[in-house]
N, C-alpha and C positions, 0 to 999 in steps of 0.2 A: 609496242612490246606485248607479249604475249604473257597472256596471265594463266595460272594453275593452281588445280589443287590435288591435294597429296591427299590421300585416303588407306591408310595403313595403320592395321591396329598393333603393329608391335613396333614400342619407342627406339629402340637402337636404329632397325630397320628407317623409321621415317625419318630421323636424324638424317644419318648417311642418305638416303635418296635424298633432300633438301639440301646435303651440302654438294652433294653432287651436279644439280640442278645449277646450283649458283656459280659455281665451279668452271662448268664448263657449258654456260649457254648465259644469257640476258633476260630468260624468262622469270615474269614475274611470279611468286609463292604467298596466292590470297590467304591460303591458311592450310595449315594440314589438322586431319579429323579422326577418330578413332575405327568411326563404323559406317554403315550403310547408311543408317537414319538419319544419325549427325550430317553426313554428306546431302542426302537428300535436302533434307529443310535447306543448309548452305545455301544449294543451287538453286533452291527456288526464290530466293532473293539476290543470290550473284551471278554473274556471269562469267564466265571461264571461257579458254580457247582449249586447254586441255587438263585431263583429269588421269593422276596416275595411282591407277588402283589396284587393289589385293583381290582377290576373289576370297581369300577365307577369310572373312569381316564379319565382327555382332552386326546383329540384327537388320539386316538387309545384306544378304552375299553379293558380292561384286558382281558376277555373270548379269544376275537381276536387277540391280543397279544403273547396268549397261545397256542393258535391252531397255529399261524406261529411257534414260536419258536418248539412246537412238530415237524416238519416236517423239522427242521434239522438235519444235520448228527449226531453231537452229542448234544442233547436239555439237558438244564437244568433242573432239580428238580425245580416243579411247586409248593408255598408254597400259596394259594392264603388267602389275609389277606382283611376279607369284612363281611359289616354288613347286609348283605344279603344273606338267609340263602336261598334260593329259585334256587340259580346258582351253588348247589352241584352236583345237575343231572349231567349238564353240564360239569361241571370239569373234570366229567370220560371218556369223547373225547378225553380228551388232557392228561387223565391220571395222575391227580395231584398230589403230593407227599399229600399235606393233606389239610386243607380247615378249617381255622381260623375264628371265629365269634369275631366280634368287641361287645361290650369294650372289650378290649383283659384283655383274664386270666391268669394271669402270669403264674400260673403249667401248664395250658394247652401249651403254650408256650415251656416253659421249656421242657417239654415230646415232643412237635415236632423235637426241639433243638438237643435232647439226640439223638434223630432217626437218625434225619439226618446225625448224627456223629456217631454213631453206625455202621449204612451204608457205611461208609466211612474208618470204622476200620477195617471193617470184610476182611478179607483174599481173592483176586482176585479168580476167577474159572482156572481151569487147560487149560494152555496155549491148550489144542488138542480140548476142549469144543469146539462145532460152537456157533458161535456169539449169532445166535436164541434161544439157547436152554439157555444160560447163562442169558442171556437180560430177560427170563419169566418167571423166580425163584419166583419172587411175583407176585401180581396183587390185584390193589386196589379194596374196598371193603366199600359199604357204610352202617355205622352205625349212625343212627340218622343223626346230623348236621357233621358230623367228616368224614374223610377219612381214612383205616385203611390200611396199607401197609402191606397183609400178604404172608407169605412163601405157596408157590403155594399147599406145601406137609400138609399141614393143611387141604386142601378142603377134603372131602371124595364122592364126588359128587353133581352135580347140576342138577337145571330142570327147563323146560320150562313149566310155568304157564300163557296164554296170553300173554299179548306183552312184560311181565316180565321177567327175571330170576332167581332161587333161588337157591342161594347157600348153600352147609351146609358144617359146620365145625363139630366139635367134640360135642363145647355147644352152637353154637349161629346158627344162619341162617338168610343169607344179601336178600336183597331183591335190584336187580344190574334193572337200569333202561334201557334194554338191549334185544336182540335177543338172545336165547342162544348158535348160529351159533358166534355172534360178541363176545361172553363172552368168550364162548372153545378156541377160535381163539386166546385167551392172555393167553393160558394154554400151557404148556410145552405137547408136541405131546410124548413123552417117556412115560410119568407117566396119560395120560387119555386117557380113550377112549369112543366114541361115540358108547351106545350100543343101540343108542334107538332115534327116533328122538325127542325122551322129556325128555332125560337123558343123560349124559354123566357124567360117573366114573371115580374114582380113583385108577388104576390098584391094587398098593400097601396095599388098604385099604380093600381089599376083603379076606373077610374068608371066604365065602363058595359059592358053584356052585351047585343049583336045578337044576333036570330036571323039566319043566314047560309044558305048553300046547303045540300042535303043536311042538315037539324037538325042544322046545324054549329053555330057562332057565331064571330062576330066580336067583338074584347074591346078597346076602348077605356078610356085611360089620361089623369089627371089630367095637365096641363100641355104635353101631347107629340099632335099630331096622328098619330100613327102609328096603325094599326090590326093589330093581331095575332089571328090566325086559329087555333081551334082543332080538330084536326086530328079525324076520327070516332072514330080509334081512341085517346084522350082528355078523349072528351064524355063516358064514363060516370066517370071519373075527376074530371074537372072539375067536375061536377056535384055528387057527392059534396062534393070540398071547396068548395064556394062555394053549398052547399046550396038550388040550384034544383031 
């Protein structure tokens, strides 16, 4: 069973999320806290699977909160619950589980709810997996106000647009507020590859190999018209792993 703690400093508000929790999931509710501190000390003597928090909190603000907790050994699933839609950017520092707008929606709710216990159903990785490569199965993904927690093997490749990055899936395309060096960098190293310093693919997702200018090549992808260019100084790499 999955345990949580609720960290919201207005009482009506922590009420209704707590009954909402119970409501519509089996997660356990260790305690709900007023502030950032209160929360702190908590966690440094409990253990949580997930923590659903406020950004505007006394005395330690959530954002901050967030960022320590990421930087322990094993950090909790970040559920951030706030009426402030402007600190989604920010959540993807610390890598949030998903990012809640107040008055809260009970389905939206609910569907956070289902995730996180879905996530928790699913069957462990095989004991030989290294740690890294297990850990980078998803990687969050922002749509609108929402956080979307997708399986890494969705992407079919990304790209650098200014100080942007864009992702694409099959139907949609994120727009990650990101470097695309820091974006790859939460991508499983097996299944992409840097062929470009304004692209990197989805090994898996390629159905065909142009030859291009310069014994460059052009690399074409099942479902997706897009054409991705590999760059010279990555044909000898490329080659290697797609063993032409």
């Amino acid at each position: 069973m999955l345990k949580a703690l609720i960290v919201e400093d207005e009482y009506l508000a922590r009420q209704e999320l707590a009954y909402l929790i119970r409501e519509y999931s089996g997660i356990e509710i260790l305690a709900s806290v007023e502030d950032g501190l209160e929360a702190f000390k908590f966690l440094q003597e409990n253990e949580v699977d997930v923590v659903f928090l406020d950004i505007n909190i006394p005395s330690i603000d959530g954002l901050l909160l967030a960022k320590n907790l990421h930087k322990s050994s094993r950090p909790p699933r970040i559920v951030f619950v706030t009426a402030y839609k402007e600190f989604a950017v920010e959540a993807f520092e610390v890598e949030a589980f998903d990012y809640i707008l107040k008055p809260y929606n009970e389905q939206r709710i609910a569907h956070v709810l289902h995730k996180l216990e879905a996530l928790e159903a699913a069957p462990p990785p095989p004991a030989a997996a290294p740690e890294t490569q297990a850990a980078s199965r998803t990687v969050n993904l922002a749509k609108g106000d929402s956080i979307i927690v997708a399986p890494c093997d969705d992407i079919y490749y990304v790209e650098a647009d200014e100080k942007v990055t864009l992702v694409y899936t099959e139907r949609d395309r994120y727009v990650m507020a990101m470097s695309i060096s820091e974006f790859v960098g939460r991508l499983p190293a097996d299944s992409f590859f840097r062929c470009h310093r304004s692209f990197c693919v989805n090994i898996h997702k390629i159905r065909e190999i142009a030859p291009w200018l310069n014994s460059t090549y052009i690399i074409k992808l099942y479902d997706l018209k897009a054409e991705i260019p590999v760059s010279r100084s990555n044909i000898k790499a490329f080659r290697q792993l797609m063993h032409l």
